[in-house]
C-alpha positions in Angstrom: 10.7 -11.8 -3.4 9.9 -9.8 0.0 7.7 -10.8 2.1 4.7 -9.1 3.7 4.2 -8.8 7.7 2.3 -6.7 10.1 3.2 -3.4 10.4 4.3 -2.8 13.9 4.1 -5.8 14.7 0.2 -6.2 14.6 -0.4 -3.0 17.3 -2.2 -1.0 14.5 -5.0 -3.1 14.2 -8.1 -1.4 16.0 -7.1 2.1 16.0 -8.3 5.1 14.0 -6.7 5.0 10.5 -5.3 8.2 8.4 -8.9 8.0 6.1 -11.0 8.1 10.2 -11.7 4.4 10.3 -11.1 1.4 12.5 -7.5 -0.3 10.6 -8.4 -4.2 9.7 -5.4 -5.0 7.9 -2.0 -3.0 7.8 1.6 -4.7 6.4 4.3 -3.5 4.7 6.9 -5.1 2.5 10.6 -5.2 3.2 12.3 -2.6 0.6 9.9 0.1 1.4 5.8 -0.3 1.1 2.9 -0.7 3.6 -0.9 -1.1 2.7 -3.8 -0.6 4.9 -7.3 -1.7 4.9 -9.9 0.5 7.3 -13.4 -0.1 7.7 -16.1 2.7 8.8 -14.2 5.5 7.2 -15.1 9.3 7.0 -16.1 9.6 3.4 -16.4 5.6 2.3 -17.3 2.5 3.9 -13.7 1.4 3.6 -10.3 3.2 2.5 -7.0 1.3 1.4 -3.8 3.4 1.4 -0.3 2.3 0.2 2.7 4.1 0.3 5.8 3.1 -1.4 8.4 5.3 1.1 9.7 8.2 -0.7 8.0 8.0 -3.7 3.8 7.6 -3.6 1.2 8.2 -1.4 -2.3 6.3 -2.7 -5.4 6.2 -1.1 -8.8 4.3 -2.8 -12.4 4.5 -1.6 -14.3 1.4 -1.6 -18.3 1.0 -0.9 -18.2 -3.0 0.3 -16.2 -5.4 2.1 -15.8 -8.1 -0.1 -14.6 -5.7 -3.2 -12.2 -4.3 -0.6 -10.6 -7.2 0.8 -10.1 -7.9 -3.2 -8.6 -5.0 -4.0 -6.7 -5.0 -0.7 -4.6 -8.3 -1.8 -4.7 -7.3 -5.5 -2.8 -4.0 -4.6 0.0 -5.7 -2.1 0.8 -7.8 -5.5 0.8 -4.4 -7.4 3.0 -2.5 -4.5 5.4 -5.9 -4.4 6.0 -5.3 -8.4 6.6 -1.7 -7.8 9.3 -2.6 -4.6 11.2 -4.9 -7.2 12.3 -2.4 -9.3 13.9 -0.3 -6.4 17.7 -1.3 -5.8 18.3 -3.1 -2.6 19.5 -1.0 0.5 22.7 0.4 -1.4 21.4 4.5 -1.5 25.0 5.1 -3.4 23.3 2.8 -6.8 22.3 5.0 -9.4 18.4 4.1 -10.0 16.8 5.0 -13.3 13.9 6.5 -11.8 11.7 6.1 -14.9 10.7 2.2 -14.4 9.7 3.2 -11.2 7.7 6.4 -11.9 6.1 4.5 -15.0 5.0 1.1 -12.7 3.0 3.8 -10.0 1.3 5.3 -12.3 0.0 2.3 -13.9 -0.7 1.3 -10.2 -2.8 4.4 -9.6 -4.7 4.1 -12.7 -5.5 -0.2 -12.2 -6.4 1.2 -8.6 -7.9 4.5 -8.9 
């Protein structure tokens, strides 16, 4: 299974996320996902957005901390189930796009 790091190697943390709030948290997966956690948002107390590279976009608005940091690590399992069902780095494989398409939306609707 892949394994989570920092996105950019950490230099994200601090600075004005996509949703207008401070980032706390940001990784992304090897085979394509990052996740991040901001605090002091424009339209919620705290925003997490994932994004599986070339195929979803998510954002979820969350009123408190401690349900966010739940949901936070909740969704980087969800994203991680999503990644395995996308073929490694060969972009000749034929991918039945289905599994894929089926797993996000389930995501979205667990996370909406």
């Amino acid at each position: 299974m892949s394994k989570w790091t920092p996105f950019e190697d950490g230099r994200t943390i601090g600075i004005k996320g996509s949703e207008g709030g401070t980032v706390t948290n940001d990784e992304q997966i090897e085979g394509g996902a990052r996740i991040t956690l901001e605090r002091d948002c424009l339209r919620a107390p705290y925003a997490i957005t994932c994004i599986v590279y070339g195929w979803a976009y998510h954002t979820r608005f969350i009123a408190d901390e401690p349900t966010a940091r739940q949901a936070y690590n909740e969704m980087k399992d969800g994203l991680a189930e999503i990644i395995a069902l996308l073929p490694e780095v060969d972009l000749d494989a034929t991918l039945d796009a289905a599994p894929v398409d089926e797993a996000i939306a389930e995501f979205v609707e667990r996370f909406p």
